[in-house]
C-alpha positions in Angstrom: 8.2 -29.6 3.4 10.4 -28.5 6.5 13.8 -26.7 6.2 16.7 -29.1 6.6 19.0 -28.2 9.6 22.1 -26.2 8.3 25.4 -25.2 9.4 24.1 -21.7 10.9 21.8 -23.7 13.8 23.7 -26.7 14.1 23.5 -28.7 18.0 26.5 -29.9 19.3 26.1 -31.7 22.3 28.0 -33.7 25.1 26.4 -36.1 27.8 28.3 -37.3 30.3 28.2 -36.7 34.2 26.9 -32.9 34.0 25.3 -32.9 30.0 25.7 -30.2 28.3 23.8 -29.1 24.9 25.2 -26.1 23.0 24.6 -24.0 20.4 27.3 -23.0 17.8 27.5 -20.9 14.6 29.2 -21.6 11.2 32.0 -19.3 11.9 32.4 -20.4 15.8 32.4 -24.0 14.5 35.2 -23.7 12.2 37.4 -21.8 14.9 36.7 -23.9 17.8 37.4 -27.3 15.2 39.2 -26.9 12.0 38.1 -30.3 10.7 34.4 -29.0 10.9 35.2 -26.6 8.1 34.4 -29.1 5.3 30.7 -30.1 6.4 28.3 -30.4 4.0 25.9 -27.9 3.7 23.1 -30.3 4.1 24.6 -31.8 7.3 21.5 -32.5 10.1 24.3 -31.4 12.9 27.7 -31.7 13.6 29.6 -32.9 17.2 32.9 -31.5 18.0 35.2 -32.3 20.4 35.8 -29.9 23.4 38.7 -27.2 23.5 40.3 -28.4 26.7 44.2 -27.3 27.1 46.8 -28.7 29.5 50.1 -26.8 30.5 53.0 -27.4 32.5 54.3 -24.4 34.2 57.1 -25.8 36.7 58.5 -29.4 36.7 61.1 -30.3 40.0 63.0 -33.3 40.4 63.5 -33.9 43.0 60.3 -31.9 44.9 61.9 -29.3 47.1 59.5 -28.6 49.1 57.9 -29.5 52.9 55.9 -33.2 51.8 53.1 -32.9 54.1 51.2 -36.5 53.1 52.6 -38.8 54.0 55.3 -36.4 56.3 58.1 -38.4 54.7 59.1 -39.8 51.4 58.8 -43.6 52.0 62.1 -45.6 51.5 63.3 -46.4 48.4 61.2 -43.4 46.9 61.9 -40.1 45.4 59.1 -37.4 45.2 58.7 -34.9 42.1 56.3 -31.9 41.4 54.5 -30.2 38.8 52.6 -26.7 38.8 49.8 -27.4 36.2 46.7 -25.5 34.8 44.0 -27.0 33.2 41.8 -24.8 30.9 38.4 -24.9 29.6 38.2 -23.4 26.3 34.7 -24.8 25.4 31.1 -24.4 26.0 31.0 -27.6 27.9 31.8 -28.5 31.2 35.2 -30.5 32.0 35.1 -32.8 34.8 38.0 -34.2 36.1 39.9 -35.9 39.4 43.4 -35.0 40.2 44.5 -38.6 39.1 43.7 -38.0 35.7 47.3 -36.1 35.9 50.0 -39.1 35.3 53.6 -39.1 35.3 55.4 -41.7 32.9 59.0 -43.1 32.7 60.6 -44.1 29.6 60.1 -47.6 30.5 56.6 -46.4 30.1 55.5 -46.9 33.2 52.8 -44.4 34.8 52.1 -42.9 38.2 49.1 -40.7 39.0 49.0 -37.5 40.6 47.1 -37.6 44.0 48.4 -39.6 46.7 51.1 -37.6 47.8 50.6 -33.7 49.4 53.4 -31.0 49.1 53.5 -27.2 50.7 51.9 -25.8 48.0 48.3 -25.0 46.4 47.1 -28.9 45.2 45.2 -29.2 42.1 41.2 -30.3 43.1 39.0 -32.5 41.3 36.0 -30.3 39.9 33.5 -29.9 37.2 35.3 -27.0 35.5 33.1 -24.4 33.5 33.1 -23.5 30.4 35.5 -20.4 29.9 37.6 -21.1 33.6 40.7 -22.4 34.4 42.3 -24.3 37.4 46.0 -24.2 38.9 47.9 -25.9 41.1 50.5 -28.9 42.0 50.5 -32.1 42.2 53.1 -34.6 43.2 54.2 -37.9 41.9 56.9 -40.5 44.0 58.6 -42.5 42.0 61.9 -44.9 42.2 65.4 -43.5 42.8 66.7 -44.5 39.5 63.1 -44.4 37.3 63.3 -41.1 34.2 60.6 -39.0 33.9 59.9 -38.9 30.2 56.0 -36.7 30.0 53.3 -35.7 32.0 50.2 -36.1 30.4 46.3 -35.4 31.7 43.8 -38.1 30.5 40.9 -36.0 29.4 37.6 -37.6 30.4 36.5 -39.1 26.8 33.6 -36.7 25.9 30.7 -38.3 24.2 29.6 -36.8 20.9 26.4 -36.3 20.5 23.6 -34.5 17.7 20.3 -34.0 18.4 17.7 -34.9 15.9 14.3 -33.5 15.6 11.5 -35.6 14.9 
């Protein structure tokens, strides 16, 4: 009869654009995902989501800065900034586009980061690494009289996956 898999070799894997397979241990498990702490022993293999943090560092409104695309704020518009970093706290690859960074109102209405080019260091789109972290700005316009309520990053939805042997 062959040995069941246990927690000590589970797989936890993640397909996506750049798949990923990784290897994790009991203990690394239960750090990297609390809710994996009450697994059953006799669990094939367990899928966790990926440790992926997004901060805020600076928030301006309006942007003070030089715009640089377009060279001026259309009519009617204001501009407004954000120094972000994205980190990668897994063992799997993040990828991600700059518009994944949206701005909302509290009528709820979203803009996306990317269309508009300030002075300083943008946020790029990239396949981050596991372990790394990215910095830099990005730039929203919205109306004169709209509120800026959150900024939020959409996180690419990551797609759970456990190996099985045959």
């Amino acid at each position: 009869m062959a040995n069941p898999v246990t927690r000590r070799n589970m797989i936890v894997g993640l397909s996506g654009a750049v798949p990923a397979i990784a290897l994790m241990g009991q203990a690394a498990a239960q750090q990297a995902t609390p809710a994996l702490a009450g697994i059953p022993a006799n669990a094939i293999g367990v899928a966790g989501m990926p440790d992926w943090t997004f901060t805020v560092l600076e928030y301006h409104d309006p942007y003070p800065g030089k715009l640089t695309k377009p060279a001026q704020s259309p009519a009617g518009l204001r501009i407004v900034s954000a120094q972000v970093i994205l980190t990668n706290h897994s063992n799997l690859p993040l990828e991600f586009t700059v518009t994944a960074v949206r701005l909302r109102d509290t009528d709820g209405v979203e803009y996306r980061a990317g269309d508009y080019l300030g002075s300083e260091p943008r946020l790029v789109s990239q396949n981050l690494p596991s372990g790394e972290r990215t910095r830099g700005w990005v730039w929203f316009a919205l109306g004169k009289s709209a509120s800026p309520s959150s900024l939020a990053f959409n996180a690419p939805a990551p797609i759970l996956r456990v190996t099985l042997k045959p």
